[in-house]
C-alpha positions as CSV (number, residue, x, y, z in Angstrom):
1,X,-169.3,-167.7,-111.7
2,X,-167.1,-165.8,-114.1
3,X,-163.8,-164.0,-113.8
4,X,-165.1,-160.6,-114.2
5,X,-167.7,-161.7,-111.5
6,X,-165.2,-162.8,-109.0
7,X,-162.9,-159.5,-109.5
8,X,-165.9,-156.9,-109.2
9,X,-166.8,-159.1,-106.1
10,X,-163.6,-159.0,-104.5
11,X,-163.4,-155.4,-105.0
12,X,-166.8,-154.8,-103.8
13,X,-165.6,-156.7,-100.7
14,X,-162.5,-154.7,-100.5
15,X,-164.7,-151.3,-100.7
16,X,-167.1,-152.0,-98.2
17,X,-164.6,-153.0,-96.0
18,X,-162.5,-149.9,-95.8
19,X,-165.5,-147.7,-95.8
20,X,-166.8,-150.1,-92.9
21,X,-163.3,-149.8,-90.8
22,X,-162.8,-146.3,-91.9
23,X,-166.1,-144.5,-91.3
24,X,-168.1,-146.4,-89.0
25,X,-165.2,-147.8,-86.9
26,X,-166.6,-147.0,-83.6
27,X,-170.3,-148.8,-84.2
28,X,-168.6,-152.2,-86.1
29,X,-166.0,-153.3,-83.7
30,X,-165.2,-156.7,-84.8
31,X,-167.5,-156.6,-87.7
32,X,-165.4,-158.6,-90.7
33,X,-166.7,-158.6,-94.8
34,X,-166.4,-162.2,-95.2
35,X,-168.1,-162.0,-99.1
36,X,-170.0,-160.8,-101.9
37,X,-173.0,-161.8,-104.7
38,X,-173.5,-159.4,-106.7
39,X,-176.7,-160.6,-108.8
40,X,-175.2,-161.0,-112.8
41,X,-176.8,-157.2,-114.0
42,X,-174.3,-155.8,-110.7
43,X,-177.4,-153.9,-109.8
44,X,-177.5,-155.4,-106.6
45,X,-175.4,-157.1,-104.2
46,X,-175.6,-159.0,-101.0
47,X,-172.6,-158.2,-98.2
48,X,-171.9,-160.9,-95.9
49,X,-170.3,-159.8,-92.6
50,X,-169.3,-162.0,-89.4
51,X,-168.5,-161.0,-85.8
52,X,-168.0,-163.1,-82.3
53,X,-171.3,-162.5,-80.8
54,X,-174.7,-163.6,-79.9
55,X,-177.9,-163.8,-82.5
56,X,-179.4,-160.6,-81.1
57,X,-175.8,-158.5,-81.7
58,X,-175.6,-160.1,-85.2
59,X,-179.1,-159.1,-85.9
60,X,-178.5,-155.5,-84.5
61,X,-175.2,-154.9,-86.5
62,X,-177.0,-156.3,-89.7
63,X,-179.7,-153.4,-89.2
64,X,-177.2,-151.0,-88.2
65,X,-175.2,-151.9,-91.7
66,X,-178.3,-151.7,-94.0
67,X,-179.2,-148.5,-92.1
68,X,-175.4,-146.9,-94.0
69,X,-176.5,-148.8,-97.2
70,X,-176.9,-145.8,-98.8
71,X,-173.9,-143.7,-98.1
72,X,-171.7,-146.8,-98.5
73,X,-173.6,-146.9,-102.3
74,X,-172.4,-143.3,-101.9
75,X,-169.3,-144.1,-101.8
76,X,-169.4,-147.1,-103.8
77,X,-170.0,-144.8,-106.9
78,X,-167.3,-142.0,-106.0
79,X,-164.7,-144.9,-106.0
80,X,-165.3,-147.4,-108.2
81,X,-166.2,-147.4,-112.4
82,X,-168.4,-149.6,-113.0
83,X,-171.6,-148.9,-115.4
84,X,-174.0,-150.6,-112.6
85,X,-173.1,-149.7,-109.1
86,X,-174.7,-152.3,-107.0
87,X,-177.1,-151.4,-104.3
88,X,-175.3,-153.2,-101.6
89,X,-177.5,-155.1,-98.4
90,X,-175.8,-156.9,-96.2
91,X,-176.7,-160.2,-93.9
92,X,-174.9,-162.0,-91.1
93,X,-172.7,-164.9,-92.3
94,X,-173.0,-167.6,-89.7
95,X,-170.9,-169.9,-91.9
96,X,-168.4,-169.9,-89.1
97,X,-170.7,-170.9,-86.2
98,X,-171.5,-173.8,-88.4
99,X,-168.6,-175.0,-89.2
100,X,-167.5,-174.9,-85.8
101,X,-170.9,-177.1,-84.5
102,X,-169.7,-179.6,-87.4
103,X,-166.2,-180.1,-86.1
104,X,-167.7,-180.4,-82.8
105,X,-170.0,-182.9,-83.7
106,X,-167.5,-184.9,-85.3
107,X,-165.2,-184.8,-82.4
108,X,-168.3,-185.9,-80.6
109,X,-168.2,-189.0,-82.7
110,X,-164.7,-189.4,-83.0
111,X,-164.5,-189.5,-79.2
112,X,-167.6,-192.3,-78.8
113,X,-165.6,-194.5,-81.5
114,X,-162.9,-194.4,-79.5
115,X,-164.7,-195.5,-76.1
116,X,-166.4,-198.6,-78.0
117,X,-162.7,-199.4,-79.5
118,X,-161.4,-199.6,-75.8
């Protein structure tokens, strides 16, 4: 990914994350912008979010986010110059739940190693 890609990224992310907090702070309590791929034409672009809660709340927030997609493309467009404004959708980012299974897999491991060793 290039340069240019990572800076409009990050100030995608840094967009869509005040106009989250700032707007819509009463329905996404706890809702975090973890990242942003913009497809190479910045025409669109995919908003990850995360949040401490079950499947069915992710999936609810995620609807409740693409149902502001357009103003917060609104918004994208008063604020930012760019010559494509990407059309923003956004999708739960798990990546954390994951990585927290992993660790506890491996302490799983870790821990059975240790009862063979004794």
């Amino acid at each position: 990914m290039g340069n240019r890609s990572l800076r409009v990224n990050e100030l995608l992310k840094r967009e869509v994350s005040q106009y989250i907090h700032r707007r819509l702070q009463s329905e996404t309590v706890g809702v975090t912008v973890t990242d942003v791929e913009s497809t190479r034409d910045y025409k669109s672009a995919t908003v990850f979010f995360s949040m401490i809660t079950d499947a069915e709340n992710a999936a609810a927030m995620e609807s409740l986010l693409n149902k502001h997609a357009q103003s917060i493309n609104q918004h994208l467009r008063r604020s930012i110059t760019l010559r494509n404004i990407p059309r923003v959708r956004f999708k739960f980012d798990n990546s954390m739940e994951r990585g927290s299974r992993i660790l506890h897999i491996l302490d799983e491991i870790d821990d059975e190693q240790k009862g063979r060793a004794s």
